[in-house]
Each structure stands twice: as structure tokens, then as C-alpha cells.
N, C-alpha and C positions, 0 to 999 in steps of 0.2 A: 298733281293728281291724288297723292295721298292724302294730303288734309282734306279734300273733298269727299275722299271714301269715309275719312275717321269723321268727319262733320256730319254725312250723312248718318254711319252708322250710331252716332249718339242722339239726332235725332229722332231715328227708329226705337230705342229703347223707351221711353215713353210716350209711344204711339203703340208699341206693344202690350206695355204695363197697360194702355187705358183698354185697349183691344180685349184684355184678357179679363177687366173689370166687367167691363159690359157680355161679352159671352157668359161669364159664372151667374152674374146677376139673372140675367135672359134666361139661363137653363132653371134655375132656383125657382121661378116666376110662372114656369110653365105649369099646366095641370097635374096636378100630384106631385111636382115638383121628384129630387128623386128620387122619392118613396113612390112613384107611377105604378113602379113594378109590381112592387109587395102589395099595395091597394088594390089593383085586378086580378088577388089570389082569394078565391073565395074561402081556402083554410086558413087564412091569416087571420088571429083573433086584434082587437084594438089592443091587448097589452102587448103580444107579440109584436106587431107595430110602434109601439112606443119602445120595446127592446131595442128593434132595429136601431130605431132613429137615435138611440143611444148612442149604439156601438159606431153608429158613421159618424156622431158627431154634430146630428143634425136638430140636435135641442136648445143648440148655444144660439148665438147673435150671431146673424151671416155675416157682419162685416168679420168676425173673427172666423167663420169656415173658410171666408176665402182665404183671410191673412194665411191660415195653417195650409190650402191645400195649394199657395202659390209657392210659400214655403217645400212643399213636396214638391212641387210641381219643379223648381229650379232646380230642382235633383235630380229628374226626369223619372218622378212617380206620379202618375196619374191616378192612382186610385186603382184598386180593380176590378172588372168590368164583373158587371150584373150577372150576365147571359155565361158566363164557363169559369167563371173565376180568378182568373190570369190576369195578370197586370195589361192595364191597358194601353198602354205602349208598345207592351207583344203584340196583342190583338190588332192593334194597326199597325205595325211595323210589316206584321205578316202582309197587309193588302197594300204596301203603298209600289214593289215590283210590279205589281198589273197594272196598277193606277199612271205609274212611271212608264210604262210600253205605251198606254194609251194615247197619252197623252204627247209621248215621243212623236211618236208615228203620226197622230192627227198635226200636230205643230208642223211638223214636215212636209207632209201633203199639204196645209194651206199658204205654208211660205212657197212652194213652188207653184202651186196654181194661182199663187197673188201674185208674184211676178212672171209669171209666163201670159196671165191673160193680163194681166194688167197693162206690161209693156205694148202686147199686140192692140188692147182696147186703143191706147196713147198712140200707137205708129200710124193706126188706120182708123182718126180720128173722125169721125163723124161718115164714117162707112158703114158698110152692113155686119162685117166683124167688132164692130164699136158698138154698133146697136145690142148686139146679141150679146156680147158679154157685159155691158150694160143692163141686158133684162134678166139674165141670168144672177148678176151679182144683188139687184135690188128682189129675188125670188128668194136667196140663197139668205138672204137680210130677216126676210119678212118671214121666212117658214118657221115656226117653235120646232125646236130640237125634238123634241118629243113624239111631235104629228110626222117630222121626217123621217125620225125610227121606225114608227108604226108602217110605215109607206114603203121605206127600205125593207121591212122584215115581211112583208105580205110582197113586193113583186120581186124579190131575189133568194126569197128562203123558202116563200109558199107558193109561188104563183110559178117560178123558173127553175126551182130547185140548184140555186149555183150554188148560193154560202152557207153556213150555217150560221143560225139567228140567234144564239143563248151559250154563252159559256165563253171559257177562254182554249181549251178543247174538247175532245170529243170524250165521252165518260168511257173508262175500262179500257183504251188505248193506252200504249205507250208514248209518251213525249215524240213530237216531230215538230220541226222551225215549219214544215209545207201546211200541219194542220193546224196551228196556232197563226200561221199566215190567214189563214180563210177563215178562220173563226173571227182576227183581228178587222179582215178585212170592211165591214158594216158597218161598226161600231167605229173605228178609225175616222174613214170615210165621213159619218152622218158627224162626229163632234166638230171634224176638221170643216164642214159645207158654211156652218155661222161664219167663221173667224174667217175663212176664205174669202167670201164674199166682200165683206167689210177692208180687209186688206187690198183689197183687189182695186179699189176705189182708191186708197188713199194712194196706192202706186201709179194709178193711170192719172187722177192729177197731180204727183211729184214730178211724172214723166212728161205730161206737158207742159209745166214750168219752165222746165229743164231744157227741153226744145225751143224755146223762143230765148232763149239764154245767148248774149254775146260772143260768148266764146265757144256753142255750139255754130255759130255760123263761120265763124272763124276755123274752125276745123275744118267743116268744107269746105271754106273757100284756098284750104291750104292742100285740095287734091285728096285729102281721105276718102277711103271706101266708107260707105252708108253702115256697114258693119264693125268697126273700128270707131266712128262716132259716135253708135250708138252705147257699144258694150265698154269705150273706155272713158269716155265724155260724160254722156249721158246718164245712163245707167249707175255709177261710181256716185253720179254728184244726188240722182234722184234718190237714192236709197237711205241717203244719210238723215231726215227726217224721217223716212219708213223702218228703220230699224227700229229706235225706241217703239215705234206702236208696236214690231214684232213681239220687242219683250215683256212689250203689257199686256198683248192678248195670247201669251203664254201662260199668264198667270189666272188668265180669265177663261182658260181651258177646264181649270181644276173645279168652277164652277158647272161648267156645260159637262164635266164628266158624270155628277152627282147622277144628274138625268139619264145621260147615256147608256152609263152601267146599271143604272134599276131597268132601264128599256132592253138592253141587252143579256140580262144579268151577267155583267162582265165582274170577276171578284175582286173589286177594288174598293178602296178608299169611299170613293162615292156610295155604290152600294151598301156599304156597311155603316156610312152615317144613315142612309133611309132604315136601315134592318135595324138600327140602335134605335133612332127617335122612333120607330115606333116599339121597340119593346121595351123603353123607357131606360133603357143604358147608359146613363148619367155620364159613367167616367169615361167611357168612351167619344160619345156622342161632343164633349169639351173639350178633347183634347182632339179629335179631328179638328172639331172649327176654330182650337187657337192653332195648329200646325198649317190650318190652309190660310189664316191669317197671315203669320207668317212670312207663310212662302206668297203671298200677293206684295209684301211689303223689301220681302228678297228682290220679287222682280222686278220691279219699280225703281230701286236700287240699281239693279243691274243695266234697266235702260238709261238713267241717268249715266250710269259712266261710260256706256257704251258710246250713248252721246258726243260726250267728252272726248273718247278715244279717238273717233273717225271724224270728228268735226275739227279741223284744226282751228280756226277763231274761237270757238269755247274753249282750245287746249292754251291757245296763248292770252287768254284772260285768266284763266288758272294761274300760267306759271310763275 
């Protein structure tokens, strides 16, 4: 198991490096590049501008900006951000707890409604509960995150008055778990509907594999209840290719959050890369998208060995 962890993690390390080339490049490349900011000030004079561009650094050869600010960057200085002046690390370190709730919370809800409907689509296969979570899960597939926010936040915030549609609570209140429950509850919900759907498939054909399995007939025919082959047989052996997808559409959360939280304005990580790319927040806006890099390349990671662990034929080819 561990040289597989230590193989992967070396791996990763120049998948990171290339990760972080192409992000610097990619921001340098944009409109105004990161002088955006300072160019849409109509008091900026061009020498004032060529000051700037001084003082950042940004007169030299970019392959040497990058070299120095990878150089920083291995230190865990990003620069400091445009918009307040703080090192950009604070600035995101501050949003990544709501980013972290959100994304808890949606991960949970779709792991339990992809195995709760999943299994039932699989039990009552080609029935009326198979059809319906069937149409339900290719709806849940095909709706933009975006259009279902909108749709959530006009019939449960405006049309029914349950949740509330914007924030993570209620302004000039004091903290409560009940009000940040209800403010959570939409925004949770709408990220978790994607990844749900799509889960929901791949557990309702792991569970019918599993079913027509030898050694699930073999249980019954050894007098087991229908309940006991399903949840120790069954279920056990279906799960073991469903888990890695769990941990990769864990990490494909952090994209569907980007949207969510501008739809919701929940104040995370997401939101605050849309509030940066557009007010041209350079060190910020990079060090979001090599951090969520990153952490896709963590999760990956982590479904591989998860793999490994519950899989015993991949644990006895390891050892």
C-alpha cells in the first residue's frame, strides 16, 4: 500500500508543476493581463502604469515572473490581492470554511440519495419505481446547475417563502446552527441534484451486476432473508467500484460550487473567484484555481487508494 501512495504522490508532483504553468500562463494571457485592474481606472496616467508594472515585476520575461512567483508561491505567498491588500492566501483561506460546509453537506446528500434510490431503481427493476427514478436521475443529469438555482430560488424563496435564497445567514442576527441550516438548505440541495443523479446510475447498474452474481444466489438458496443478501452480499460487493466515482465527484463539487455560490451568493471560495476574475484580482484569482487544482488531483488520489483498500484483488497485487 505504501509504495503505491509514495508512487502516486510523486506522480502528482509534476502534474502539479505543469498544472501551475498553464494556470500563470492562462491568467498573463488574459485581457489586460494583471494590470486589468489599474487599466479600468480612468486616474491612472500611462507612466503611473509603467510604475506599477515595475514594482510587480511585470516588465521582465514571464518565464522569469513565473520562475519568482513559483518561487513565492512554495512558501505559500501568493502575492497580495488587488481589491484590500492582504496576502492572498488570507483572502482565501477566509472563504474556503463555507466553501468546506457546502460542499460537505451537498457530498452527503448525493451519496445518500445515490444509494438509496439507486439500490431501489436495482431491486424494482424494470417496475414503476425504476422508471421514475430513472426519469428523475436523467432530469437531474441534464438540468444546468445554474437554471436549477434560479428555479429553486423563485419557487422556495419567492413563490413559497420556506428558505432563504442569498447568504450563508441572516444579516444583523446573531449565529444559530437552525439559521445557517436554512440558508444551507438550497444551495446544498441544488450542487448536490448534478452529482446525485449521475451517482444514482452508476449504483443502480453496480447493483444489478451484483444480482445476477453466483454467490448472490447462493445466499439464498442457503435460507437468507431478502434483507441480509441484500445489505451484506450485495450492497458490500456493489459499492466497491461506486466508491472511487464517489471520490471523484467529490472533487467535481468544487467546480459546481463556483456557480452555486454566485447563484446563491454563498461566501465561498467559488464566489470569490467570480468577484476576482471580474475585478481583475490576479493573485488571488491563481491561487484559487492552482488550490482547486490541487485538491482534484488530492481526490483522485484518494479514490485510487480507496480502491485498493476495499478491493482485496487489487490489495493482493500490491503486496
Amino acid at each position: 500500500m505504501l509504495p503505491f501512495v509514495l508512487r502516486r504522490l510523486a506522480l502528482s508532483v509534476p502534474l502539479c508543476l505543469g498544472i501551475s504553468i498553464i494556470i500563470f500562463f492562462l491568467a498573463h494571457s488574459l485581457p489586460g493581463g494583471p494590470l486589468a485592474m489599474y487599466m479600468n481606472t480612468s486616474t491612472i496616467t500611462a507612466g503611473q502604469l509603467r510604475q506599477v508594472s515595475a514594482q510587480l515585476g511585470l516588465d521582465r520575461p514571464l518565464y522569469l515572473q513565473y520562475l519568482d512567483w513559483l518561487s513565492r508561491a512554495l512558501h505559500g505567498d501568493f502575492g497580495r490581492s488587488f481589491s484590500d491588500g492582504r496576502p492572498a492566501l488570507a483572502v482565501i483561506w477566509d472563504r474556503i470554511p463555507a466553501t468546506a460546509e457546502l460542499m460537505v453537506s451537498a457530498f452527503a446528500i448525493s451519496v445518500f440519495l445515490a444509494i438509496g434510490l439507486g439500490v431501489l431503481s436495482a431491486l424494482q427493476y424494470r417496475k414503476l419505481a425504476d422508471r421514475v427514478v430513472t426519469m428523475l436521475s436523467y432530469a437531474g443529469i441534464s438540468m444546468p446547475v445554474f437554471w436549477l438555482g434560479i428555479v429553486a430560488i423563485l419557487l422556495f424563496g419567492v413563490q413559497l417563502r420556506l428558505l432563504p435564497i442569498a447568504g450563508i445567514g441572516t444579516p444583523g442576527q446573531p449565529f444559530s446552527v437552525l439559521d445557517n441550516v436554512r440558508h444551507l438548505a438550497l444551495p446544498a440541495l441544488v450542487l448536490a441534484a448534478y452529482t446525485a443523479a449521475q451517482q444514482c446510475r452508476y449504483v443502480r447498474s453496480s447493483v444489478l451486476d451484483v444480482l445476477g452474481a453466483p454467490f448472490v444466489q447462493t445466499a439464498r438458496s442457503k435460507g437468507l432473508s431478502e434483507r441480509v443478501v441484500i445489505l451484506k452480499h450485495v450492497l458490500r460487493n456493489a459499492l466497491i467500484p461506486v466508491v472511487t466515482v464517489f471520490a471523484l465527484d467529490a472533487a467535481h463539487l468544487l467546480s459546481g460550487a463556483l456557480i452555486t455560490e454566485t447563484v446563491f451568493a454563498w461566501p465561498g471560495m467559488g464566489r470569490l473567484f467570480y468577484d476576482s476574475l471580474h475585478a481583475g484580482d490576479y493573485p488571488v484569482v491563481i491561487g484559487i484555481a492552482l488550490m482547486a487544482s490541487v485538491m482534484v488531483i488530492l481526490f483522485n488520489l484518494l479514490a485510487d487508494v480507496l480502491y485498493v483498500v476495499i478491493d482485496r484483488r487489487v490489495q493482493i497485487a500490491w503486496a
